[in-house]
Structures are given as C-alpha cells and as structure tokens.
Kinemage of the C-alpha trace (Angstrom):
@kinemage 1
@onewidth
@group {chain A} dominant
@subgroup {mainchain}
@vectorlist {calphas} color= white
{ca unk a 1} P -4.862 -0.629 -9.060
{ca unk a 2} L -2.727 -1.320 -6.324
{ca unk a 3} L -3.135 -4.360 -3.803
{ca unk a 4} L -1.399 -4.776 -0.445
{ca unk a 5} L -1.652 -7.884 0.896
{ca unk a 6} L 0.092 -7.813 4.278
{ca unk a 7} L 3.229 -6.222 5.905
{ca unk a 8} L 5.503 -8.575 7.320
{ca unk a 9} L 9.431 -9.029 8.527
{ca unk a 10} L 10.254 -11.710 5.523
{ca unk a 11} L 11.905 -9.325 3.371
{ca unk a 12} L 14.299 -7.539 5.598
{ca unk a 13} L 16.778 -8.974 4.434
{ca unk a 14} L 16.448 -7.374 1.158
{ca unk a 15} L 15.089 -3.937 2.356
{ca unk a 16} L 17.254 -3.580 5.265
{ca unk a 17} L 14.372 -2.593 7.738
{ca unk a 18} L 10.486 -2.763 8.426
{ca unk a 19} L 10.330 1.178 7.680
{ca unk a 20} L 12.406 0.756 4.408
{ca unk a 21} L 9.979 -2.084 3.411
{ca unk a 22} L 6.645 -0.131 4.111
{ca unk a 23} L 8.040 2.641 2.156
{ca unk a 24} L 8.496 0.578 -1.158
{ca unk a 25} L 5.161 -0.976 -0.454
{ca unk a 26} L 3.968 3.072 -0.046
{ca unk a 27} L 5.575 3.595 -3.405
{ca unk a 28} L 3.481 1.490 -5.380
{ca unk a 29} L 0.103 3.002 -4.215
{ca unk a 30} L 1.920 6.697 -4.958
{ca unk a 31} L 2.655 5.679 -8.444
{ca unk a 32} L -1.122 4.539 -8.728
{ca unk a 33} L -1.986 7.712 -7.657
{ca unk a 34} L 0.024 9.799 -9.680
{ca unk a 35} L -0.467 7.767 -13.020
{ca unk a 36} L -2.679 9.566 -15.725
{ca unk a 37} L -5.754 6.592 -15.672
{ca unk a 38} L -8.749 6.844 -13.866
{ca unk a 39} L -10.563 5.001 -11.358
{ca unk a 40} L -7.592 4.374 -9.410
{ca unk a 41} L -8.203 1.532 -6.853
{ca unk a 42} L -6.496 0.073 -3.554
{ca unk a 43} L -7.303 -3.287 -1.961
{ca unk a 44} L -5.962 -3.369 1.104
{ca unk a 45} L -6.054 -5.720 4.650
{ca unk a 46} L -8.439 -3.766 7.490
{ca unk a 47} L -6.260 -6.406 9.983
{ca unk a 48} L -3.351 -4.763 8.784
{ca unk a 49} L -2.025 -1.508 10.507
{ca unk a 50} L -0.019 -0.375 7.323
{ca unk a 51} L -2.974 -0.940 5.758
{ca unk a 52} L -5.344 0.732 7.528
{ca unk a 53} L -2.516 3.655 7.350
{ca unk a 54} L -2.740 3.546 3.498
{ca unk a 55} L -6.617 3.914 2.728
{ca unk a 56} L -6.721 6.889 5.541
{ca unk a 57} L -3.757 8.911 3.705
{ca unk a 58} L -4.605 8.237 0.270
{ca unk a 59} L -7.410 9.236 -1.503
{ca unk a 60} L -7.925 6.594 -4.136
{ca unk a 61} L -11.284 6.652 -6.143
{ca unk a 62} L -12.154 3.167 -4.717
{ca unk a 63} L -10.448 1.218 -1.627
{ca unk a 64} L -11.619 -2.128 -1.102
{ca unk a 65} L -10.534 -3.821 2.266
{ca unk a 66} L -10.472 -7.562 3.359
C-alpha cells in the first residue's frame, strides 16, 4: 500500500524542486506496483492534482481517494 497525502513546497529544500519532489513521491507508488504481493492499494487526495495524476496512470488493484 502506498498513501499520498498531499504535495506541497515544504520540502524543497531537501529535493531541490517541486518536480524532483513529485518524482520521489511517484517512486513509492512504482515500488508498490512492482513488488511481488497482491492487492496492491493507493490512497490518495481527489483535491490534489498529483494525486489525481497518480490513480489515472497507475493501475493499482484498489485506489481509495479522500
């Protein structure tokens, strides 16, 4: 399972930029994906564009939004 939460400038600092930070956010949900369990899961924010982004390009067996 994978959960996003929200997408939001406070950790630039230590990912350099916004893009840089989505993508390590985007790497969690690919390792979910790629792991050998089943019934792989995302909860993700529907307010949230990145996450809205995330359960239309990844096909994960469940996707719960808030």
């Amino acid at each position: 399972m994978a959960v996003l939460t929200n997408i939001t400038p406070e950790h630039l600092d230590y990912h350099g930029t916004f893009e840089e930070y989505i993508d390590a956010k985007k790497t969690l949900f690919h390792y979910v994906l790629s792991n050998t369990k089943t019934n792989k899961m995302a909860i993700l924010p529907k307010d949230d564009e990145t996450g809205r982004q995330r359960a239309e390009q990844m096909a994960f067996d469940t996707t719960i939004s808030f």
